[in-house]
C-alpha positions in Angstrom: 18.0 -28.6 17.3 14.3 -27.3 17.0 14.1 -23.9 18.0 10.8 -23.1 19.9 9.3 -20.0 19.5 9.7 -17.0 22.3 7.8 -16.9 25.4 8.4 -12.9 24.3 8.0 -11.4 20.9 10.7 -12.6 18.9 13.8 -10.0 18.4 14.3 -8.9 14.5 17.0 -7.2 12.6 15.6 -5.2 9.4 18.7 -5.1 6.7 18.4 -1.5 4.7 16.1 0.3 7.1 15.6 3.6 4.6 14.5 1.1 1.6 10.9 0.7 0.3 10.6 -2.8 2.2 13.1 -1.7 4.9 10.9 1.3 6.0 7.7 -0.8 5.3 9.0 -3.4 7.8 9.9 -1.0 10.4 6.2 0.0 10.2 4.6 -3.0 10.2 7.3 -4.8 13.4 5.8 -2.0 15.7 2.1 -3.0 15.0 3.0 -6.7 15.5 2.7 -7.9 19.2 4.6 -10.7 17.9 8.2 -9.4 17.3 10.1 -6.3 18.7 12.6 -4.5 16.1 16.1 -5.3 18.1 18.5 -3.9 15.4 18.5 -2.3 12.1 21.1 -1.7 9.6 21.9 0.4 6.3 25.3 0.5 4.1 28.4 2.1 4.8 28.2 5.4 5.0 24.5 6.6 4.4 23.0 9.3 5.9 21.2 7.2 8.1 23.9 5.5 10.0 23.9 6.6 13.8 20.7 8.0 13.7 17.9 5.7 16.3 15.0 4.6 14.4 12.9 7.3 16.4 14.9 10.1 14.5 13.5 8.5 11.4 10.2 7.2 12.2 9.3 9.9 15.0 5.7 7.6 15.9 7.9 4.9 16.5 9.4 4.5 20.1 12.8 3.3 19.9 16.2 3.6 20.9 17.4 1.3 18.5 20.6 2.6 16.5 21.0 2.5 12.9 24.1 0.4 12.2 26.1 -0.5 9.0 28.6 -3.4 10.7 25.8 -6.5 10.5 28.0 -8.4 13.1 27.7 -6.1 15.7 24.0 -5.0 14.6 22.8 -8.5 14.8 24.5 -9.5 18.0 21.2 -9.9 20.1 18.6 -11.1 17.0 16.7 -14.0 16.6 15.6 -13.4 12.8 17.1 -10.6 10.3 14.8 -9.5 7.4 16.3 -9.1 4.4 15.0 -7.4 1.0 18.5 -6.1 0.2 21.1 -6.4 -2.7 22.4 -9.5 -3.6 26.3 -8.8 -2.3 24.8 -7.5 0.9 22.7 -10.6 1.3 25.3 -12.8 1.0 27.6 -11.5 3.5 24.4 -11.4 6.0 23.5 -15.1 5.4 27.0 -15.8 6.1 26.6 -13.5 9.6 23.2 -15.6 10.6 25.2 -18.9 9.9 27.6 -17.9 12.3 24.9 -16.7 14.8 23.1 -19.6 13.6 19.9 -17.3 13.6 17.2 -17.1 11.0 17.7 -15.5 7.8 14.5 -14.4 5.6 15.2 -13.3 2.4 13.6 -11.4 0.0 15.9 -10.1 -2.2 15.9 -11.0 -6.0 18.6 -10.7 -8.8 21.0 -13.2 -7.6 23.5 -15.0 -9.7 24.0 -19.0 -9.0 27.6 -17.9 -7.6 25.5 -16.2 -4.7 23.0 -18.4 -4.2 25.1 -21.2 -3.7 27.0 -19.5 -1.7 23.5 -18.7 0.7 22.6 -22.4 0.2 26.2 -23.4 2.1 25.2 -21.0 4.9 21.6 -23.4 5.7 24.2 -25.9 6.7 24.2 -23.7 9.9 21.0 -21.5 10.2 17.5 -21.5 9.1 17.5 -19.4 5.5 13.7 -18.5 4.0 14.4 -17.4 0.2 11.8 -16.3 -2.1 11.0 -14.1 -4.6 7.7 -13.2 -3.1 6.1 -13.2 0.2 3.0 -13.1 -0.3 0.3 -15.7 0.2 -1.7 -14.6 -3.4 1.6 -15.2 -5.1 2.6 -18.2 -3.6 -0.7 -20.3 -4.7 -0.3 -18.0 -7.8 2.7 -20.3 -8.1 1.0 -23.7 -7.2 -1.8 -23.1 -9.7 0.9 -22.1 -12.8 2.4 -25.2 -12.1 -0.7 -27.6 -11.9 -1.8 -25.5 -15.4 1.3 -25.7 -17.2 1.0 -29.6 -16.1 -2.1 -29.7 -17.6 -1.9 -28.0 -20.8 0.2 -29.5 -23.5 3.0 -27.3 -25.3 0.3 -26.1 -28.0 -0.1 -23.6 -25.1 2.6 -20.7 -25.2 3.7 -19.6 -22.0 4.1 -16.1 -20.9 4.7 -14.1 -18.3 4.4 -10.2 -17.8 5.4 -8.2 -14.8 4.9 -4.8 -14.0 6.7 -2.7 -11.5 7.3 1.2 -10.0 10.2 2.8 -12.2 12.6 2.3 -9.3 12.5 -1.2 -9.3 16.5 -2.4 -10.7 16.1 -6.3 -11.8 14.3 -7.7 -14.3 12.4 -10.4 -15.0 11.4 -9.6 -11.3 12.1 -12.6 -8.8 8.5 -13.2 -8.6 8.4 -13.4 -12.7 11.1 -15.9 -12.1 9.2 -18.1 -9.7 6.5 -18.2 -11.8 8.7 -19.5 -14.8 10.2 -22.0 -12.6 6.4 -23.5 -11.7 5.7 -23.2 -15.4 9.4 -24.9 -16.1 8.2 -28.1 -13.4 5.0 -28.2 -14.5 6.2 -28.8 -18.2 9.2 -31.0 -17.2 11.5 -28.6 -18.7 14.4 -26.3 -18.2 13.7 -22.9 -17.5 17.3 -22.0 -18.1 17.5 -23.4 -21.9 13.9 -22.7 -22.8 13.2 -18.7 -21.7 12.7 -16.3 -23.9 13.9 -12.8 -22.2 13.4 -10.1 -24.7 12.5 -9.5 -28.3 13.7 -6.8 -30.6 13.6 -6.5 -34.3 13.1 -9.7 -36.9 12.9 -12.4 -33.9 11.1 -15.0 -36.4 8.5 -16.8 -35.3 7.7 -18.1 -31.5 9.9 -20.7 -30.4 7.9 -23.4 -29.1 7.6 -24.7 -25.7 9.7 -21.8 -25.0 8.6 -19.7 -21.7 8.6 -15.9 -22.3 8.8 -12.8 -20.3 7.9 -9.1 -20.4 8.8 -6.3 -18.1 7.0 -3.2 -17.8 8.6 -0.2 -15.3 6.6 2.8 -14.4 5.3 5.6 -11.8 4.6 3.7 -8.8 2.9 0.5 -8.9 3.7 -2.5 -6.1 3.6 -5.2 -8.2 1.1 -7.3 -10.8 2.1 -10.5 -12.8 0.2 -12.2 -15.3 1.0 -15.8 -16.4 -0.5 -16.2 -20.1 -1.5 -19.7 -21.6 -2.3 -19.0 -25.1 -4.0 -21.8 -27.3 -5.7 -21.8 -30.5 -9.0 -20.4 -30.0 -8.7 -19.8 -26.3 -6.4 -18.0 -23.4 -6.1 -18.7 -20.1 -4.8 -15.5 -17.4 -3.9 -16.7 -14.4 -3.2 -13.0 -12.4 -1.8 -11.5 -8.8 -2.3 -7.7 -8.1 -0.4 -6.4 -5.1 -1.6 -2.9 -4.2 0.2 -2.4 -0.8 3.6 -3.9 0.0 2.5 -4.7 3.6 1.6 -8.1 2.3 5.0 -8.6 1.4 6.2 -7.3 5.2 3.9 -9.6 6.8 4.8 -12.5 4.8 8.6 -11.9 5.8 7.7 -11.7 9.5 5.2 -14.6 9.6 8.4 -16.1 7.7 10.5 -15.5 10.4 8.2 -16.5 13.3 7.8 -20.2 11.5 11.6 -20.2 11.1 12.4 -20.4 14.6 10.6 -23.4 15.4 12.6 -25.0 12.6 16.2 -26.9 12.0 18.9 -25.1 9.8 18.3 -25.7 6.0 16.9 -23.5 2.6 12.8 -23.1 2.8 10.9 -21.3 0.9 7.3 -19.6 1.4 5.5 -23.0 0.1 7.4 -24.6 3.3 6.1 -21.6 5.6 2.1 -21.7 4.1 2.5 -25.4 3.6 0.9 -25.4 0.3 2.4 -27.2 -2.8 
C-alpha cells in the first residue's frame, strides 16, 4: 500500500549518531521543517549510549535518548537513516522490514552475502541504497554511463577517488557506482573486468578493463574523477564534494520520497528520477 506523506514532519531515526554523517544528520534534521529526529542510536556500549541528543548537541532541543537496541529505538519512526557498517545495516533493514518502515542507506563496503540479504528485506519495507546521495554524483553517474556508451574500448577507463584519512573502504561506494555506469554503458562486467590495484611489473594495460585508484588523506569530503583516455585526447568527467551536508540532505529528501512509495530496493536515480 502507498504510503502518503505526513500531515506532520515525518519521524526519523539517525543509526550511529556520534559518526561524521550521523552528527551531520542530526544537524541538518533540526533545520528541516520537514522531519523531526524521533530516535537515534549508536553501538553497544559507546560512550554515547543514555546520553539525550541535547547532552551532545547542546543548540539542539531534544529529549531524545541515545539508544543501542534498534528495536526499541525505532519503535515510533517512519524512516531510519543509515550511513553505518555493513553488519549493523543489515540487522536494521531486517528491523524496518519488520516495522515495515523506510530504510535509507548509505553505507558502502558490503559483500553480496549482505546485500542480498537487504534486498530480501524490500519484500516488506521501502529500502533506498546508494553509494552516494548526492544530486552532482548521481547525474555524475548518468553521464559516465551515456560516455562509456559512446566511446569505444580504445578509451581506457579510470576512476580515482579521494577521501579524509578516516575513511575505511576502498574503492569508495561512489567509485563503485561509477564503475557500474561505466560497466552498463560498455555492456560488460564490472566484476570480471576491474582493475583494483597495481604494484610492481603489472605489464601492460589490460584492455577494456575498468581501473581504480584510491587516495586517503587529512580531511577532504569527497572528489572522483572518471578518466576516458584515447589516443590524442582525454576526457574528465569530475564531482567535488566540499561539505557533507549534501549527502545529509540527499538521505532525508530520500526518505521523504520513500514514504509515498510501496516496499521494494530504489536507489537515488528512482528518488531524482533521472536515468
Amino acid at each position: 500500500m502507498t504510503k502518503n506523506l505526513p500531515s506532520e514532519p515525518a519521524r526519523l531515526g539517525v543509526v550511529g549518531v556520534s559518526g561524521r554523517m550521523g552528527q551531520m544528520l542530526v544537524e541538518t534534521v533540526s533545520e528541516n521543517p520537514l522531519v523531526h529526529l524521533a530516535a537515534a542510536t549508536e553501538q553497544f556500549g559507546h560512550a554515547w549510549v543514555s546520553a539525550t541528543i541535547a547532552d551532545k548537541f547542546p543548540h539542539i532541543e531534544s529529549d531524545i535518548v541515545i539508544r543501542d537496541d534498534v528495536e526499541e529505538a525505532f519503535s515510533s519512526v517512519d524512516a531510519i537513516i543509515d550511513f553505518s557498517t555493513p553488519a549493523a545495516t543489515v540487522r536494521n533493514s531486517e528491523c524496518a522490514a519488520s516495522r515495515q518502515i523506510v530504510h535509507v542507506i548509505g553505507t558502502t563496503g558490503m559483500s553480496a552475502h549482505e546485500l542480498t540479504k537487504i534486498n530480501r528485506c524490500a519484500t516488506s519495507a521501502v529500502i533506498i541504497r546508494a553509494g552516494n546521495m548526492s544530486l552532482g554524483v548521481n547525474l555524475l553517474v548518468g553521464l559516465t554511463e551515456k560516455v562509456a556508451h559512446t566511446l569505444g574500448s580504445e578509451f581506457d577507463i579510470e576512476i580515482l577517488e579521494h577521501h579524509h584519512r578516516y575513511k575505511v573502504d576502498a574503492p569508495s561506494g561512489t567509485a563503485l557506482m561509477l564503475g557500474d555506469a561505466a560497466a552498463r554503458g560498455r555492456n560488460i562486467s564490472l566484476e570480471t573486468m576491474s582493475d583494483r590495484g597495481r604494484d610492481g611489473i603489472t605489464g601492460p594495460r589490460k584492455t577494456g578493463n575498468i581501473g581504480f585508484s584510491s587516495v586517503r588523506g587529512g580531511d577532504v569530503v569527497g572528489e572522483h574523477d572518471v578518466i576516458f583516455s584515447g589516443q590524442g585526447e582525454r576526457i574528465v568527467l569530475r564531482h567535488i564534494a566540499t561539505d557533507r551536508t549534501i549527502y545529509a540532505r540527499g538521505a532525508i529528501n530520500a526518505a521523504l520520497w520513500g514514504l509515498k512509495q510501496k516496499p521494494g530496493a530504489y536507489d537515488m536515480k528512482d528518488v531524482l528520477e533521472i536515468g
